[in-house]
DOBA-119794 format. One record per residue (C-alpha): residue number from 1; y, z, x. Coordinates in Angstrom, 2 decimals, m for minus. Layout:
<rec NUM <Y Z X>>
...
END
This chain:
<rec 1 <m104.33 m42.69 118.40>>
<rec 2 <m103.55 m39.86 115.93>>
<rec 3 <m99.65 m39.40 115.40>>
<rec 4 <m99.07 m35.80 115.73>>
<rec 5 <m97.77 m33.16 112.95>>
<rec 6 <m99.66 m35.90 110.58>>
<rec 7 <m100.05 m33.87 107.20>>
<rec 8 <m102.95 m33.85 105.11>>
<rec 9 <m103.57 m32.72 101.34>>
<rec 10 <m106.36 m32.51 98.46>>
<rec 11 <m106.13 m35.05 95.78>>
<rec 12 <m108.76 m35.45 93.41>>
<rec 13 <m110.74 m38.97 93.27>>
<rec 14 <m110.11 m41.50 90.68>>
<rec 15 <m113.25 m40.42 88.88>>
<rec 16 <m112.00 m36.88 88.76>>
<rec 17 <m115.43 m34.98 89.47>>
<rec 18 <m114.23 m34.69 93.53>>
<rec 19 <m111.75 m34.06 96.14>>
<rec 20 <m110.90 m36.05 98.70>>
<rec 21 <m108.11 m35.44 101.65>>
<rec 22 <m105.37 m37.95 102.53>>
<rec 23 <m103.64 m38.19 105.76>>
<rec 24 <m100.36 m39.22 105.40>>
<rec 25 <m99.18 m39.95 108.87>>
<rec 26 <m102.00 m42.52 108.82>>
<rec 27 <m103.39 m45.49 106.59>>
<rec 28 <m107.19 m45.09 105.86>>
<rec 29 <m106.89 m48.10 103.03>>
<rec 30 <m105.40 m50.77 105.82>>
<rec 31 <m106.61 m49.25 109.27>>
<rec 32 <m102.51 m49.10 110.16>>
<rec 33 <m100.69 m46.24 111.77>>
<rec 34 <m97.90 m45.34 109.37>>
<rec 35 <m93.93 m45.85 110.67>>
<rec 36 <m93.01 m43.54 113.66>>
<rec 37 <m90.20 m41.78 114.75>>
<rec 38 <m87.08 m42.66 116.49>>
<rec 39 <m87.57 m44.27 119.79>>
<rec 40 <m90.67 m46.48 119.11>>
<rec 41 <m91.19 m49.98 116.79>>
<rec 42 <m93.86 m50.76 114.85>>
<rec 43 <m94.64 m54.67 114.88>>
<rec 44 <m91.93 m56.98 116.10>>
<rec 45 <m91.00 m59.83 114.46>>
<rec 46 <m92.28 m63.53 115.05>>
<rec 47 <m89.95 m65.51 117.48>>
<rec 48 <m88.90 m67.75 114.86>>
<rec 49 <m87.28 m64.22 112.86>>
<rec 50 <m85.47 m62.92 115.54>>
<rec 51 <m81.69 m62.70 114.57>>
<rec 52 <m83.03 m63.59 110.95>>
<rec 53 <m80.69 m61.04 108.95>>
<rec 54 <m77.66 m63.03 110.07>>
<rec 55 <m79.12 m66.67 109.56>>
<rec 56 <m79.56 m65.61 105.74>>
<rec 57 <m76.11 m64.58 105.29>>
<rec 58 <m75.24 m67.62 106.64>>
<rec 59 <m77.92 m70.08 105.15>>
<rec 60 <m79.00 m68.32 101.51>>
<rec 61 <m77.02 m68.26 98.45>>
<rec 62 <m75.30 m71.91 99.66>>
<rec 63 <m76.44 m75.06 98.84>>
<rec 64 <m73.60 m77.63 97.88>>
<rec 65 <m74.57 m81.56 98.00>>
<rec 66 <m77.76 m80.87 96.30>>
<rec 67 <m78.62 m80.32 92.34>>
<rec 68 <m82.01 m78.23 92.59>>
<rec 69 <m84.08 m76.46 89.82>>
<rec 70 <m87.05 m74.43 91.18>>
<rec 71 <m89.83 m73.49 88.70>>
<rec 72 <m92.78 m70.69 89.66>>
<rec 73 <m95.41 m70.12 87.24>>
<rec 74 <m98.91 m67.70 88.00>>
<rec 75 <m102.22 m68.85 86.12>>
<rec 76 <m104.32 m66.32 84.81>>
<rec 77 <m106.77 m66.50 87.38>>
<rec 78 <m104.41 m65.86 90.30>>
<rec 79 <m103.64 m69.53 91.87>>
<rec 80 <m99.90 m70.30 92.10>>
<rec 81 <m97.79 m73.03 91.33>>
<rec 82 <m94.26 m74.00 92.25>>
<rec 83 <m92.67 m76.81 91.39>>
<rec 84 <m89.45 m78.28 92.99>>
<rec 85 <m87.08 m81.35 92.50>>
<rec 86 <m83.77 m81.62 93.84>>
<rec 87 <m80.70 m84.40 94.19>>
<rec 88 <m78.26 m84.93 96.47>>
<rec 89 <m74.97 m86.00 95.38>>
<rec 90 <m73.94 m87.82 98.25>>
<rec 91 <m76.84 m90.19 98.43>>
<rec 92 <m78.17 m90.05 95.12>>
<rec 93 <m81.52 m89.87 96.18>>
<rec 94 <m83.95 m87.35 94.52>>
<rec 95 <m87.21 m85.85 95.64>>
<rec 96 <m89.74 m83.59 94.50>>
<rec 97 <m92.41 m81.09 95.76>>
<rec 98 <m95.40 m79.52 94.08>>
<rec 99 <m97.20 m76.75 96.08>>
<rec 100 <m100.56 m74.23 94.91>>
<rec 101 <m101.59 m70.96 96.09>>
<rec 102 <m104.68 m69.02 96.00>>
<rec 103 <m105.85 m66.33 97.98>>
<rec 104 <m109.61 m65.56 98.22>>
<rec 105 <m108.37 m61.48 98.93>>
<rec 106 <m112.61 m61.04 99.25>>
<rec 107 <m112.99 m63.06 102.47>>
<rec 108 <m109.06 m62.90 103.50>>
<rec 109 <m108.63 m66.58 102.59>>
<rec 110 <m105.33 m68.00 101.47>>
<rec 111 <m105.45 m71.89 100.83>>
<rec 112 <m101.82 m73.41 100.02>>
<rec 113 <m101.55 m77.25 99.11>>
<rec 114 <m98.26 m79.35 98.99>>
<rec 115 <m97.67 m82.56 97.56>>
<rec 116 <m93.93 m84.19 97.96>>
<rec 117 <m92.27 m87.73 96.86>>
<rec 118 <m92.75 m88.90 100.19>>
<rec 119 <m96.25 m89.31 99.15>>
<rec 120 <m97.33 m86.96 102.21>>
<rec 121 <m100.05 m84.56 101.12>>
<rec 122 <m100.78 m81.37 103.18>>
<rec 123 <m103.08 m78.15 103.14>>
<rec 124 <m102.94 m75.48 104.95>>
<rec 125 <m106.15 m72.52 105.65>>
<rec 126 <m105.33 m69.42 106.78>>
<rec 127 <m107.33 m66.01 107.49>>
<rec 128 <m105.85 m62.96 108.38>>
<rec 129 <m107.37 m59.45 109.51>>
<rec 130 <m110.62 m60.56 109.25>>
<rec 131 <m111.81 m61.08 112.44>>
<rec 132 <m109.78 m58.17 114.23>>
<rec 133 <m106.99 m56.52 112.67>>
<rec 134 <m103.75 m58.30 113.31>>
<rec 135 <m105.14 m61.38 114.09>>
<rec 136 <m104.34 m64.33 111.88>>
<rec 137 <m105.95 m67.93 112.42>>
<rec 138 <m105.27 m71.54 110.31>>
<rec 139 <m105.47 m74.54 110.26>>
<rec 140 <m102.41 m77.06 109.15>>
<rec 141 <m103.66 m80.57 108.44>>
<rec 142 <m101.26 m83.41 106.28>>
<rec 143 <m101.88 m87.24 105.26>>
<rec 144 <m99.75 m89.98 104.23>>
<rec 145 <m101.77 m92.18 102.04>>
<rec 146 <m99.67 m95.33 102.40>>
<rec 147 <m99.43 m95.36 106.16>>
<rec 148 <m102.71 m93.60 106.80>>
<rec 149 <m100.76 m91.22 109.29>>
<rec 150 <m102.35 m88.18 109.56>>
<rec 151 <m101.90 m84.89 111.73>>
<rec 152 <m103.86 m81.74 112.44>>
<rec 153 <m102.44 m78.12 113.76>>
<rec 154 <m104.62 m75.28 114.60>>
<rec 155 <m102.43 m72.26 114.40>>
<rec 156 <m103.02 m68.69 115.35>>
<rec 157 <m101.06 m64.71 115.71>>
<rec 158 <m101.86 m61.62 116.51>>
<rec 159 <m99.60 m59.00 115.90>>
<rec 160 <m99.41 m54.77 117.04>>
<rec 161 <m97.31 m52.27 117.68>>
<rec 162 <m94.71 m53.54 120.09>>
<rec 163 <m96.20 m57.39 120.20>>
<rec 164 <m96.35 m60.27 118.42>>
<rec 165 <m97.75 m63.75 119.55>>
<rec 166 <m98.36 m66.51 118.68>>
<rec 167 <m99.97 m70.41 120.17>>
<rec 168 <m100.23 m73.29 117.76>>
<rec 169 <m102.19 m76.02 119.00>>
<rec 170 <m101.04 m79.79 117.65>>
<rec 171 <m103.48 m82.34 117.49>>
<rec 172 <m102.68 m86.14 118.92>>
<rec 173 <m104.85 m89.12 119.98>>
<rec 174 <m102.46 m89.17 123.06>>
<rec 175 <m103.30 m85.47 123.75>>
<rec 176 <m102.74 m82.35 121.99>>
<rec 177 <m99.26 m80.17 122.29>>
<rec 178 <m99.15 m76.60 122.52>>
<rec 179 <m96.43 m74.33 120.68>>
<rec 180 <m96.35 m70.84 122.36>>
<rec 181 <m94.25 m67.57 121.47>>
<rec 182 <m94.15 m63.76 122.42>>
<rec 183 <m91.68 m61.28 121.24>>
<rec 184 <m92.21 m57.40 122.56>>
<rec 185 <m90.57 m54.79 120.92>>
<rec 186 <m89.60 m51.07 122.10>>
<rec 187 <m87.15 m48.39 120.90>>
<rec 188 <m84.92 m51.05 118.80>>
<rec 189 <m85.20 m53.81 121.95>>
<rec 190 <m86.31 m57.05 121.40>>
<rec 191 <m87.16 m59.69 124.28>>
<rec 192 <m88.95 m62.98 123.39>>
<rec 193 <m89.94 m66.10 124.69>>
<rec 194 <m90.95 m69.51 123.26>>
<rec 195 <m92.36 m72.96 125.11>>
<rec 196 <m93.77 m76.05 123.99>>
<rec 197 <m96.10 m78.61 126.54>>
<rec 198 <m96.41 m81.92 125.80>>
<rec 199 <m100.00 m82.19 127.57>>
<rec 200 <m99.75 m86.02 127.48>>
<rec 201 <m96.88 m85.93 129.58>>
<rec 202 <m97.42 m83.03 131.32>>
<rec 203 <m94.17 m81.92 130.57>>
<rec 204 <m92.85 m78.51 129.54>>
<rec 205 <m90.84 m79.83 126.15>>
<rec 206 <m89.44 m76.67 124.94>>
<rec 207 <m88.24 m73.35 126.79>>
<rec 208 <m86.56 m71.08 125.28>>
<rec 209 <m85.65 m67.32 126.03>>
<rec 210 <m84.07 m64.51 123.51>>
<rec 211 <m83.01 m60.76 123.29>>
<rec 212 <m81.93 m58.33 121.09>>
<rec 213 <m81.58 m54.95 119.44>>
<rec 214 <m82.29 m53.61 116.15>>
<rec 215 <m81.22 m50.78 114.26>>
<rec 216 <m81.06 m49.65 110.84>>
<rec 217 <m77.83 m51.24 109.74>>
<rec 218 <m76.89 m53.81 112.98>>
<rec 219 <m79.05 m55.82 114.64>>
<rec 220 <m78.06 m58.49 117.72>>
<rec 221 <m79.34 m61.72 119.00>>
<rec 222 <m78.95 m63.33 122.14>>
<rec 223 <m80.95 m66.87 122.89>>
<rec 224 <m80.89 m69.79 125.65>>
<rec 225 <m82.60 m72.84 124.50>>
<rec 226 <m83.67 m74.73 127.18>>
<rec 227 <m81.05 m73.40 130.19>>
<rec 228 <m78.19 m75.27 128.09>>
<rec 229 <m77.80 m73.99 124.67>>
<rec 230 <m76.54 m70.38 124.37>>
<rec 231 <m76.18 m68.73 121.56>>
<rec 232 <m75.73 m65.21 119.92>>
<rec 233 <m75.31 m63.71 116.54>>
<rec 234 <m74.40 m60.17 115.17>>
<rec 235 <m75.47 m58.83 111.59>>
<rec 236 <m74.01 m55.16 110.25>>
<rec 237 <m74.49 m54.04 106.95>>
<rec 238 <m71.43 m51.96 106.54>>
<rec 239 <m72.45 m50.14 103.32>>
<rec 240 <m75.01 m50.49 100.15>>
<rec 241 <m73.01 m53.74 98.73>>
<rec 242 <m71.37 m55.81 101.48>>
<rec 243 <m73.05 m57.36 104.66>>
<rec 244 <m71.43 m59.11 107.40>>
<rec 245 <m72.35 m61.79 110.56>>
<rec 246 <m70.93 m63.30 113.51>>
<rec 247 <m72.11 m66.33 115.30>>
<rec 248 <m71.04 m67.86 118.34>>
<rec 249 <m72.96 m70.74 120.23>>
<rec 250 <m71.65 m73.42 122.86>>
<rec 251 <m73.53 m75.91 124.83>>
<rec 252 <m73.08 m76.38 129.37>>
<rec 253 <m71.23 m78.47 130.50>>
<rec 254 <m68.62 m78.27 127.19>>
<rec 255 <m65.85 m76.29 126.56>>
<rec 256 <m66.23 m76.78 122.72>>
<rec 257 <m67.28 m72.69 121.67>>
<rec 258 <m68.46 m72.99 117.61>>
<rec 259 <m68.59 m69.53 115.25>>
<rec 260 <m68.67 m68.43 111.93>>
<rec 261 <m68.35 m65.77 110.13>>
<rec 262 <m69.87 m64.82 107.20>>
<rec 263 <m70.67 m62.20 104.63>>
<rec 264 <m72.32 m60.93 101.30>>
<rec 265 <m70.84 m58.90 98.88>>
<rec 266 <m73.00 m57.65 95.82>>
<rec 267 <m70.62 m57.39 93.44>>
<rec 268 <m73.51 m55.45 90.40>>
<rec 269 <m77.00 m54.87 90.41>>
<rec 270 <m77.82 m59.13 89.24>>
<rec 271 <m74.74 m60.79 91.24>>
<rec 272 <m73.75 m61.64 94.34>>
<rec 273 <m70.91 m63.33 96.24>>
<rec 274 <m71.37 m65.27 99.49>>
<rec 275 <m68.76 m66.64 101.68>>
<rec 276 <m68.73 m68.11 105.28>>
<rec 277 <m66.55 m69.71 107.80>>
<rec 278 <m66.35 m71.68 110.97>>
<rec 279 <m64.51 m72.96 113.83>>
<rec 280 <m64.04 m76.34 111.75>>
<rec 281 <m62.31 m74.74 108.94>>
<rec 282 <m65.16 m75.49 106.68>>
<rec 283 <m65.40 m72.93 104.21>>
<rec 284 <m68.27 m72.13 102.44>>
<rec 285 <m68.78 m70.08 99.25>>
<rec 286 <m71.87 m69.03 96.57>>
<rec 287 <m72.55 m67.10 93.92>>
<rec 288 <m76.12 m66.23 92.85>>
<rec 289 <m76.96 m64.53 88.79>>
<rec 290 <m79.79 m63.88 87.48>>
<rec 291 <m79.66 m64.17 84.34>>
<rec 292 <m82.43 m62.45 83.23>>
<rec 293 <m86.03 m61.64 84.88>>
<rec 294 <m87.37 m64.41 86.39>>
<rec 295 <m84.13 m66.74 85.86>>
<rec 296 <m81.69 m66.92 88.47>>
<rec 297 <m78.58 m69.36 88.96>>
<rec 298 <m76.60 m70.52 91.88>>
<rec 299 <m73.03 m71.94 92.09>>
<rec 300 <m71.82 m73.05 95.54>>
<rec 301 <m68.93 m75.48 96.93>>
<rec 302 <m67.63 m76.32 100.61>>
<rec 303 <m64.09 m76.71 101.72>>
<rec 304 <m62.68 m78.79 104.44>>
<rec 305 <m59.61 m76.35 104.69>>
<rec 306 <m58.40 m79.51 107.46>>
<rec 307 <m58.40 m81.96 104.59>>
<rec 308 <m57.75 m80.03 101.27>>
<rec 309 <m55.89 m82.90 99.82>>
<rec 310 <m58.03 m85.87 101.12>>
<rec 311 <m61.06 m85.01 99.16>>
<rec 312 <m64.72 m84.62 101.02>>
<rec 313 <m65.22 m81.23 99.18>>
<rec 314 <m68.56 m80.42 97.70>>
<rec 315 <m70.51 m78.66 94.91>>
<rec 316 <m73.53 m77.55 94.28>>
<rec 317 <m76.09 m76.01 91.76>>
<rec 318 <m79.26 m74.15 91.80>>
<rec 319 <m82.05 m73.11 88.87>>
<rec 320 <m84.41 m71.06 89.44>>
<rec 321 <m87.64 m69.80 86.77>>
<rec 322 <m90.53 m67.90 87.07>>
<rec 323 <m92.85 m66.68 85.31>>
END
């Protein structure tokens, strides 16, 4: 449907021998309507993103126990490569993870291949907008060489205005499983809903429900998982340099309520301060610098503010290149 008071104007071509009109309240390039007005959404996010601004304030720019350098590079002819090895200081035991990308943009194909330590090798198809617009199909498959274990998803979305689903299919010998979600979206509400069925068992192995609302600068998430784990969050981003979450969760049946609190603070344009607490008096804290383009560094420790004296505390340190 046409949005109304959509504005059009002249532009010449890129060969500059024409004219040719372009409608800005609507894509012609991507077949998309362009962002509405106040009291409508444009596509909601996947079930798995809901409440997503406040789980990276409380998950990104931390990661004490582990040494990790990150390296991205880009070949000439578009395939990607990212290379990964990290240690943990706790266990001393290291790993490593190689992964390519390429993208076939001519058919809509993206192909991404991963490779780990564990010796388990996995690729992963995916087309998107191809068949209808929206719609996104793939196909997940992995194999461990020394165990011969091997496993098979078939995974597919479609997404519109207020809508997004989604139903991965996982193949077994015993029988496959099926991964459902839905999340619908209207005037800043979110409501979503996510199940799993174990169709060996016939058994319903996942049921989960969540709501929310989004706005410019707040955004809150509710979420029952399974009838016995509740759980809610709150993000605000009180101005151009700090942001701030809240998260509460507690389980039936227990009286024991956990939270945190957490926040980002950019202190210039290549820096950044993270900080976080919870109920345990575990406090959390990160910095992130880059550097330079493409080099970015990341400093981050834990303290058990219940046991400052008896040790337990932890560091940690992150590289990142690209190129």
């Amino acid at each position: 449907m046409a949005e109304k008071g959509a504005v059009c104007e002249v532009q010449p071509d890129q060969a500059g021998k024409g004219k040719r009109e372009v409608n800005k309240g609507h894509c012609g390039t991507c077949q998309q309507r362009a962002p509405k007005g106040h009291g409508t959404m444009a596509v909601p996010p996947a079930y798995s993103d809901l409440g997503k601004a406040a789980k990276d304030i409380f998950n990104k720019g931390f990661g004490y126990g582990v040494l990790k350098l990150d390296v991205k590079t880009k070949s000439q002819s578009g395939v990607e490569f990212s290379t990964s090895g990290s240690n943990n200081t706790d266990t001393g035991k290291s790993g490593g993870q190689l992964e390519t990308k390429y993208k076939m943009k001519e058919l809509g194909l993206n192909f991404n291949q991963k490779w780990n330590t564990d010796n388990t090798l996995s690729t992963e198809i995916t087309m998107e907008d191809q068949l209808a617009l929206g719609l996104k199909l793939g196909l997940d498959a992995s194999f461990v060489p020394n165990t011969g274990k091997k496993s098979a998803k078939l995974k597919s979305g479609y997404k519109q205005d207020f809508v997004n689903v989604g139903c991965d299919l996982e193949l077994d010998v015993a029988g496959p499983s099926v991964h459902a979600a839905a999340v619908l979206g209207y005037e800043g509400w979110l409501a979503g809903y996510q199940l799993a069925f174990d169709t060996a068992k016939s058994k319903l192995t996942l049921n989960n429900f969540a709501l929310g609302y989004k706005a410019g600068d707040f955004q809150l998430h509710t979420n029952v998982n399974d009838g016995t784990e509740f759980a809610g969050s709150i993000y605000q981003k009180v101005n151009s340099n700090l942001e701030t979450a809240v998260h509460l969760s507690w389980t039936a049946g227990s009286n024991n309520t956990r939270f945190g609190i957490g926040a980002k603070y950019q202190l210039e344009k290549d820096a950044s301060l993270s900080a976080k607490v919870n109920n345990a008096c575990l406090v959390g804290v990160g910095y992130t610098q880059n550097l330079r383009p493409g080099v970015k560094i990341t400093l981050s420790g834990l303290l058990d503010g219940k046991n400052v004296n008896g040790g337990g505390h932890k560091v940690g340190l992150g590289f990142e290149l690209e190129a």
